[in-house]
SEKOL-594449 format. One line per 5 residues: number of its first residue (from 1); their letters; for each residue x, y, z of N, C-alpha, C, O. Coordinates in Angstrom, 3 decimals, decimal comma, always signed. Example, Ala and Ser with C-alpha at 12.3 -4.5 7.8 and 13.67 -1.06 7.14 Angstrom:
// SEKOL-594449
1) as) +13,190:-5,690:+7,800:+12,300:-4,500:+7,800:+13,200:-3,300:+7,800:+14,236:-3,319:+8,465 ~ +12,850:-2,250:+7,080:+13,670:-1,060:+7,140:+12,900:+0,030:+7,870:+13,409:+1,138:+8,039
END
This chain:
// SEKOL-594449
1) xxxxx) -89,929:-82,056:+32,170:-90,375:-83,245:+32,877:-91,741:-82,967:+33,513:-92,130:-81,873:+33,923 ~ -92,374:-84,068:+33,530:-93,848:-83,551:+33,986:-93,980:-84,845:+35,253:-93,745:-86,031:+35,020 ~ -94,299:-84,433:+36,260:-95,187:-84,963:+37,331:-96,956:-85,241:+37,705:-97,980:-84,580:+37,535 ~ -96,696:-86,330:+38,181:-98,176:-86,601:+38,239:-98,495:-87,467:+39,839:-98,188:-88,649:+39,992 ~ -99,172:-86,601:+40,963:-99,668:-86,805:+41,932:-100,065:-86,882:+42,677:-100,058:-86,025:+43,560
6) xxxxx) -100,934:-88,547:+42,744:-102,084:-88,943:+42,625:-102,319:-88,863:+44,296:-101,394:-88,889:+45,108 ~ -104,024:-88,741:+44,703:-104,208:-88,839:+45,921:-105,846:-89,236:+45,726:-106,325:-89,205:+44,592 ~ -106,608:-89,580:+46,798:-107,824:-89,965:+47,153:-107,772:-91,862:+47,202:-108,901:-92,304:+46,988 ~ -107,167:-92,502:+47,335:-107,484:-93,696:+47,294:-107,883:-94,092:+48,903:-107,730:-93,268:+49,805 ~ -108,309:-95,188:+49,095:-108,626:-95,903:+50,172:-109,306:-97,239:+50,530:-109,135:-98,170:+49,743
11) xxxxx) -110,020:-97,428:+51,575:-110,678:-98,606:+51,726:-112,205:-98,376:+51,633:-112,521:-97,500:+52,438 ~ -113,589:-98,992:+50,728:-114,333:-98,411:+50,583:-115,311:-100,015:+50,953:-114,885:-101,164:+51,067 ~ -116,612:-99,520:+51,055:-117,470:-101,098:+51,646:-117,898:-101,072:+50,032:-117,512:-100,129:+49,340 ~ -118,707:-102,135:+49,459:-119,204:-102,458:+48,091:-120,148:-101,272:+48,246:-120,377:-100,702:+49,312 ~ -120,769:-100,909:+46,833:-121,251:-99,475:+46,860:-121,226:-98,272:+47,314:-121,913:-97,252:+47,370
16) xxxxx) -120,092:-98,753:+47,663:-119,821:-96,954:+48,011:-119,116:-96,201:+46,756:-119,122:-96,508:+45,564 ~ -118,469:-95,041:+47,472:-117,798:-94,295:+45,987:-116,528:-94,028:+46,691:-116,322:-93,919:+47,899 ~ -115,805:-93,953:+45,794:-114,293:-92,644:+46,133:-113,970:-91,771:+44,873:-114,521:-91,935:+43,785 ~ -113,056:-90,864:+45,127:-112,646:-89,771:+43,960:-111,723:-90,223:+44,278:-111,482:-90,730:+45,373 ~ -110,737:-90,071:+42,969:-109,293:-89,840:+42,560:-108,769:-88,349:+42,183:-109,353:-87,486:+41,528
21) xxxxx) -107,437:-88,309:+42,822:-107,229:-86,619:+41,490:-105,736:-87,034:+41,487:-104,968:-87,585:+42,275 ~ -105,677:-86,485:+40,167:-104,356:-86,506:+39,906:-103,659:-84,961:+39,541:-104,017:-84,582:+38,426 ~ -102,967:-84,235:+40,074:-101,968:-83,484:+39,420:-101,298:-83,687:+39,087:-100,634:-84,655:+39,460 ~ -100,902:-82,714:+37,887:-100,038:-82,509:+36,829:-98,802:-81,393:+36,792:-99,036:-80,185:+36,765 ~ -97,852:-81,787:+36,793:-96,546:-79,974:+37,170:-95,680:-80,575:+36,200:-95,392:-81,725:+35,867
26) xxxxx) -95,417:-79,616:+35,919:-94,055:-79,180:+35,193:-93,655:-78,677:+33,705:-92,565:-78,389:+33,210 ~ -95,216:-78,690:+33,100:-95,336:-78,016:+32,005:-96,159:-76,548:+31,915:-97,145:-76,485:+32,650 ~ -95,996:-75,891:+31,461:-96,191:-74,656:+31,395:-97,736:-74,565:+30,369:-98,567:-73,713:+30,682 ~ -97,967:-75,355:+29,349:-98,694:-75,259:+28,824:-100,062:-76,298:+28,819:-101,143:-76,151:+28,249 ~ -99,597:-77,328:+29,628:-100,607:-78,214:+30,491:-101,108:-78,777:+29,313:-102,142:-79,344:+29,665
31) xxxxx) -100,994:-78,896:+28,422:-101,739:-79,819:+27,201:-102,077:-81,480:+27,346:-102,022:-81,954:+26,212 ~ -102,285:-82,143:+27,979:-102,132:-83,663:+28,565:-103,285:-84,212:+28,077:-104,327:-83,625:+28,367 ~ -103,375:-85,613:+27,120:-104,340:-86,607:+26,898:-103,702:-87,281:+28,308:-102,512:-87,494:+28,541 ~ -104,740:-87,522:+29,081:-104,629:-88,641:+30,401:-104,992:-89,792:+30,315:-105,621:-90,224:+29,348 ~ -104,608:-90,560:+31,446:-105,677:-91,936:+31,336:-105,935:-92,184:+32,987:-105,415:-91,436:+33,815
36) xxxxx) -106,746:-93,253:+33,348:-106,553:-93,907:+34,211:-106,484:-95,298:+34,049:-107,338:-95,761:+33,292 ~ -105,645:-96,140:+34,589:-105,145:-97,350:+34,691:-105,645:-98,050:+36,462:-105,952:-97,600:+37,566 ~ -105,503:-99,091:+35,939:-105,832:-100,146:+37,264:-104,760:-101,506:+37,409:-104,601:-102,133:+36,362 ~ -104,154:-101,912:+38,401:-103,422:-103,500:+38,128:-103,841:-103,889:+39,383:-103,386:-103,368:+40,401 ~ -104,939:-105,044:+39,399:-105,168:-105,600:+40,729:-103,956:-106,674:+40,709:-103,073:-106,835:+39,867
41) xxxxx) -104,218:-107,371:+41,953:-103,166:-108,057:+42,304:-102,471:-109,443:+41,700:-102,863:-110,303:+42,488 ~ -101,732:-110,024:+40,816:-101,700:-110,823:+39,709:-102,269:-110,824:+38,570:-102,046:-111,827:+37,892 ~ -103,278:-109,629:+37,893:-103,443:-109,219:+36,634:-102,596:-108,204:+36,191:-101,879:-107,544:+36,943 ~ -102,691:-108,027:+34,594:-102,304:-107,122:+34,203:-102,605:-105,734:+34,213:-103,767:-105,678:+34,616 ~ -102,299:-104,872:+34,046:-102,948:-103,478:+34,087:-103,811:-103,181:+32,897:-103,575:-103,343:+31,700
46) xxxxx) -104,616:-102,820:+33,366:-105,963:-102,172:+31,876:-105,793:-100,867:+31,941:-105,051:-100,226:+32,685 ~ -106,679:-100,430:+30,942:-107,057:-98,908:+31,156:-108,620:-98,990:+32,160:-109,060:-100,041:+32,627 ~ -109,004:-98,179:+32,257:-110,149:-97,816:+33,292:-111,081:-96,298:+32,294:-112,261:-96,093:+32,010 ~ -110,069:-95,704:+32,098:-111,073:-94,447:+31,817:-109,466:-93,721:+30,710:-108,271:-93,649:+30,996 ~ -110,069:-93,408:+29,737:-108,905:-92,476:+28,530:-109,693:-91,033:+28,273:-110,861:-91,131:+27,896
51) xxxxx) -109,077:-89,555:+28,471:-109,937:-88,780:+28,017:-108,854:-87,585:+27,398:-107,801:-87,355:+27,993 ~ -109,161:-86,992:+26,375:-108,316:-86,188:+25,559:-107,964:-84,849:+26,533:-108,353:-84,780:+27,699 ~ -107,314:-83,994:+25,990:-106,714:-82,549:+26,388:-108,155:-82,137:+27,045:-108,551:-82,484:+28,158 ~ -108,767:-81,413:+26,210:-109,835:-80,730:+26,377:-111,053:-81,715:+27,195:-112,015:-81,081:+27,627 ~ -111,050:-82,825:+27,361:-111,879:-83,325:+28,389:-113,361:-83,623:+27,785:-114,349:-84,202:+28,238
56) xxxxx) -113,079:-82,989:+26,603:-114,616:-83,129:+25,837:-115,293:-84,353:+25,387:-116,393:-84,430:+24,841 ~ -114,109:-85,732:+25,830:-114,574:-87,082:+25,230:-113,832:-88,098:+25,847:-112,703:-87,722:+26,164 ~ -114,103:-89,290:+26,127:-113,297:-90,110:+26,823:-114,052:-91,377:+26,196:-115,030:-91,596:+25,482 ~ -113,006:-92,119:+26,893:-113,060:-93,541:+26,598:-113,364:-94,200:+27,965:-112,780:-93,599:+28,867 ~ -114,080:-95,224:+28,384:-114,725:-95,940:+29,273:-114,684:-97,465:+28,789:-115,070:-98,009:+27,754
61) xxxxx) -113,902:-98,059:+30,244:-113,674:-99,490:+30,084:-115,479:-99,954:+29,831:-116,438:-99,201:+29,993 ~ -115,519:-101,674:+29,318:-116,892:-101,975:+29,803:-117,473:-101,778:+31,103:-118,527:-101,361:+31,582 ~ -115,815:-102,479:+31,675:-116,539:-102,588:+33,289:-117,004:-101,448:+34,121:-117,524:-101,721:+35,203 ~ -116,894:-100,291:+33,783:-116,785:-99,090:+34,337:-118,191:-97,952:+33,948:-118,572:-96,908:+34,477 ~ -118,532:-98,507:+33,138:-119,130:-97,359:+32,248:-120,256:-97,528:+33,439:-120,553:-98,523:+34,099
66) xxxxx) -120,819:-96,059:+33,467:-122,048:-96,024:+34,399:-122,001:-95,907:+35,356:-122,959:-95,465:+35,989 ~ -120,631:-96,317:+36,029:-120,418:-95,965:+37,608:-119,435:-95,129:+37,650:-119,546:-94,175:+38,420 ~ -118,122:-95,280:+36,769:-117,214:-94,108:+36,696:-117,422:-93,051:+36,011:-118,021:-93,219:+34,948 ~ -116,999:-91,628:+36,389:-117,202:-90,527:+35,687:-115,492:-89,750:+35,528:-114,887:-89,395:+36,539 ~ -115,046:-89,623:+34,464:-113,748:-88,897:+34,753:-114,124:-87,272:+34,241:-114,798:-87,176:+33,215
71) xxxxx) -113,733:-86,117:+34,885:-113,352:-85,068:+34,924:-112,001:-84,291:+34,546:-110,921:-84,878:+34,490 ~ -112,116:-83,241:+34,350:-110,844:-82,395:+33,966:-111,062:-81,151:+34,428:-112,211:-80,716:+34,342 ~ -110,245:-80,500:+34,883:-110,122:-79,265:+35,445:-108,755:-78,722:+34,440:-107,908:-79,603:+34,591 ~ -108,386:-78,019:+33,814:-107,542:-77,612:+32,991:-106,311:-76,308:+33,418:-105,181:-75,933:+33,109 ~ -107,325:-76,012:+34,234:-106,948:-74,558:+34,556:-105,903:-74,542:+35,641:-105,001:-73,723:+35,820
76) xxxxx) -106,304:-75,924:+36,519:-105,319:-76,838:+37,561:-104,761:-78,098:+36,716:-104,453:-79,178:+37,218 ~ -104,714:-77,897:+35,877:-103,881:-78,976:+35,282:-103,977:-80,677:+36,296:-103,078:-81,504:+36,449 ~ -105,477:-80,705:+36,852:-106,008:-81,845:+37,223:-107,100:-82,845:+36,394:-108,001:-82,527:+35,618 ~ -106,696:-84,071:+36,829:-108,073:-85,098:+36,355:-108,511:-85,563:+37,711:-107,828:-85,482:+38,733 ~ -109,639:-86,025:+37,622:-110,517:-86,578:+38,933:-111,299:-87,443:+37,636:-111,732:-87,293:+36,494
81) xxxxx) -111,104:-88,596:+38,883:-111,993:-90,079:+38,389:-112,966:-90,270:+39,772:-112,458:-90,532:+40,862 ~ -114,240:-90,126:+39,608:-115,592:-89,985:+40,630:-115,781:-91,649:+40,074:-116,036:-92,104:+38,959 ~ -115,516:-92,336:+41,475:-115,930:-94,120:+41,138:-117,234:-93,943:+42,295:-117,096:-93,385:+43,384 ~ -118,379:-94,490:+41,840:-119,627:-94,818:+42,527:-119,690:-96,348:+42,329:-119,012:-96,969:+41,511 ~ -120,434:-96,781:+43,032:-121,276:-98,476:+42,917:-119,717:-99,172:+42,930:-119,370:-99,856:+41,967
86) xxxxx) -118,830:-98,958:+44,051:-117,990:-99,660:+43,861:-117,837:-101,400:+43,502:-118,134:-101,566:+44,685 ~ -117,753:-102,048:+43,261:-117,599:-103,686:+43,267:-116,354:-104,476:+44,244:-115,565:-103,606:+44,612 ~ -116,129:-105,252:+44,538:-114,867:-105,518:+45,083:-113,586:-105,764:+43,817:-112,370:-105,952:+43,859 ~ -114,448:-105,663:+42,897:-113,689:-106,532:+41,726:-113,017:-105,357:+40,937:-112,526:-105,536:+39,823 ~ -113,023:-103,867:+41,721:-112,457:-102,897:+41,786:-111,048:-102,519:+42,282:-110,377:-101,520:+42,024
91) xxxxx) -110,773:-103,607:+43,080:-110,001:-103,400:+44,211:-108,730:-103,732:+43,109:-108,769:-104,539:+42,180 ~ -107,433:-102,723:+43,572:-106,954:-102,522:+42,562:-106,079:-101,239:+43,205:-106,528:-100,477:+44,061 ~ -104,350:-101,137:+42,447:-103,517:-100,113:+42,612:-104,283:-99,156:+41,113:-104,561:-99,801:+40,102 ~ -104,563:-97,526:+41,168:-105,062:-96,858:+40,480:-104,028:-95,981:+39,977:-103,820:-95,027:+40,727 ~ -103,225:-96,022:+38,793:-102,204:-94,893:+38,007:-103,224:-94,050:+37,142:-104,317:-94,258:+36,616
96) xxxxx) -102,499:-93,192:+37,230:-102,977:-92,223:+36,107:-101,564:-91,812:+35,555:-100,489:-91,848:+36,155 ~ -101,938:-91,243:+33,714:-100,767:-91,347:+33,366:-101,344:-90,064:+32,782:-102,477:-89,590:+32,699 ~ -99,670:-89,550:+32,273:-100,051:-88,404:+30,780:-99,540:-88,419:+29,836:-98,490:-89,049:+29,717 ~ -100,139:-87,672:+28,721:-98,778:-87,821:+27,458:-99,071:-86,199:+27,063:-100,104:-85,672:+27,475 ~ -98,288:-85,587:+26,400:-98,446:-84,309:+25,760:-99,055:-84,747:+24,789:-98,968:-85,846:+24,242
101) xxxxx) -99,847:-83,653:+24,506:-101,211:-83,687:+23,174:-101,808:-82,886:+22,618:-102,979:-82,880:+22,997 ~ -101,515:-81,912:+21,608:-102,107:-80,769:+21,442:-103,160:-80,971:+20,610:-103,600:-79,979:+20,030 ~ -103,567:-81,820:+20,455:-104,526:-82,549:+19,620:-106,208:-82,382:+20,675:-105,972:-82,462:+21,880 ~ -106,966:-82,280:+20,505:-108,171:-82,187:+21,632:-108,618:-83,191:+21,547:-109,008:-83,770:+22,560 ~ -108,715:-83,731:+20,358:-109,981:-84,575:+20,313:-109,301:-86,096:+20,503:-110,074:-87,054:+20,510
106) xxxxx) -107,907:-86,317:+20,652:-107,566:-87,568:+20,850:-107,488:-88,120:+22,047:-107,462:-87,285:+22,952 ~ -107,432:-89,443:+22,447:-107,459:-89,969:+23,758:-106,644:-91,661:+23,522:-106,752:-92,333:+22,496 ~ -105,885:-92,038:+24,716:-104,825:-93,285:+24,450:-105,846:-94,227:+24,999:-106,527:-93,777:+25,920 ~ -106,039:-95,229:+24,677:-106,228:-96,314:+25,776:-104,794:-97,812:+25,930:-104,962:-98,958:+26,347 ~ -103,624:-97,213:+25,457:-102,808:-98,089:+25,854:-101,971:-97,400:+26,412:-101,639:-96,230:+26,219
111) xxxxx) -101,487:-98,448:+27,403:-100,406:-97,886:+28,497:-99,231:-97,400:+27,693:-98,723:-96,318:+27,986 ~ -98,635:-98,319:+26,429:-97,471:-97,864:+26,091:-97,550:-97,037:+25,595:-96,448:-96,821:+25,091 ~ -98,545:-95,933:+25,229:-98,923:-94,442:+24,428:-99,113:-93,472:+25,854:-99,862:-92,496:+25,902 ~ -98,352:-93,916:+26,881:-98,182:-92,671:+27,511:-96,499:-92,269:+28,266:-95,472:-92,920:+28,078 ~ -96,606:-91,340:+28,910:-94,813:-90,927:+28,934:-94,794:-91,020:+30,229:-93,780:-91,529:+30,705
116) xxxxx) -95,950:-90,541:+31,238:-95,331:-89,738:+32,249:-96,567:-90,986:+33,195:-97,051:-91,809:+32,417 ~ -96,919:-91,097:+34,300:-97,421:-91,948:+35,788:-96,976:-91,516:+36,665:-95,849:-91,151:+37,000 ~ -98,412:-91,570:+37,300:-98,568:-91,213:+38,953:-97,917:-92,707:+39,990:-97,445:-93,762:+39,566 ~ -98,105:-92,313:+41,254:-97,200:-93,018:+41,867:-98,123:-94,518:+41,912:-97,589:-95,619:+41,775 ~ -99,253:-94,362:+42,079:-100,588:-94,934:+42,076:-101,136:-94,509:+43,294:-100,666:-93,746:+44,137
121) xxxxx) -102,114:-95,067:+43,266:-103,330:-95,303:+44,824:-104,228:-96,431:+44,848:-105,034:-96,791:+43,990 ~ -103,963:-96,914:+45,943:-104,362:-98,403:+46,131:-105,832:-97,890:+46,411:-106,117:-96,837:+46,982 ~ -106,589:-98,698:+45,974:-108,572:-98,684:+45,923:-108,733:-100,378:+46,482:-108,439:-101,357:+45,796 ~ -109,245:-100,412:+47,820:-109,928:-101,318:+48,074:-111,168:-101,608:+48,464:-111,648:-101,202:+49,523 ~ -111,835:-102,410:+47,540:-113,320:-102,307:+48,174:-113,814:-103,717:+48,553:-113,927:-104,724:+47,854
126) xx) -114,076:-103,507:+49,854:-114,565:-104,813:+50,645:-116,225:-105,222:+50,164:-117,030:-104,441:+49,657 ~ -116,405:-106,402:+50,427:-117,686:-107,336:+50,185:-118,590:-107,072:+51,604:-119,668:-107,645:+51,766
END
């Protein structure tokens, strides 16, 4: 069974930034394609940011590209999502998910291609 949890969320003014991190436990061999996900309040959930095992490639919503940066630390079996130029239109509960993947170069961008979610973290950014 693998765990995932998430911390850094908060209340942020428009342009500002926050980090996300998510840990990962309970596998021994830490192999995880991740994602990050978003569901503001009466939408559906999107993806936000998809990036393979090895961290070497990701996927970036439109809305995101340029202000979000996602990271991997491997060695801590962590991801960190660095959000800058926040928008309000950000504001939003933040999951991160995992799936096992021994594959490097692959990455999910749908929710139902993953196994495991963080508890979330609520991101609000005021106007």
């Amino acid at each position: 069974q693998v765990q995932l949890v998430e911390s850094g969320g908060g209340l942020v003014q428009a342009g500002g930034s926050l980090r996300l991190t998510c840990a990962a436990s309970g596998r021994a061999d830490g192999r995880y394609a991740m994602g990050w996900f978003r569901q503001a309040s009466g939408k559906e959930r999107e993806v936000v940011v998809a990036t393979t095992w090895s961290g070497a490639s990701a996927y970036y919503a439109d809305s995101v590209k340029g202000r979000f940066t996602v990271s991997k630390d491997n060695a801590k079996n962590t991801v960190y999502l660095q959000m800058n130029s926040l928008k309000p239109e950000d504001t939003a509960v933040y999951y991160c998910a995992a799936r096992i993947e021994y594959r490097g170069s692959v990455y999910y961008i749908n929710d139902k291609d993953y196994d495991y979610w963080g508890q979330g973290a609520q991101v609000t950014v005021s106007s």
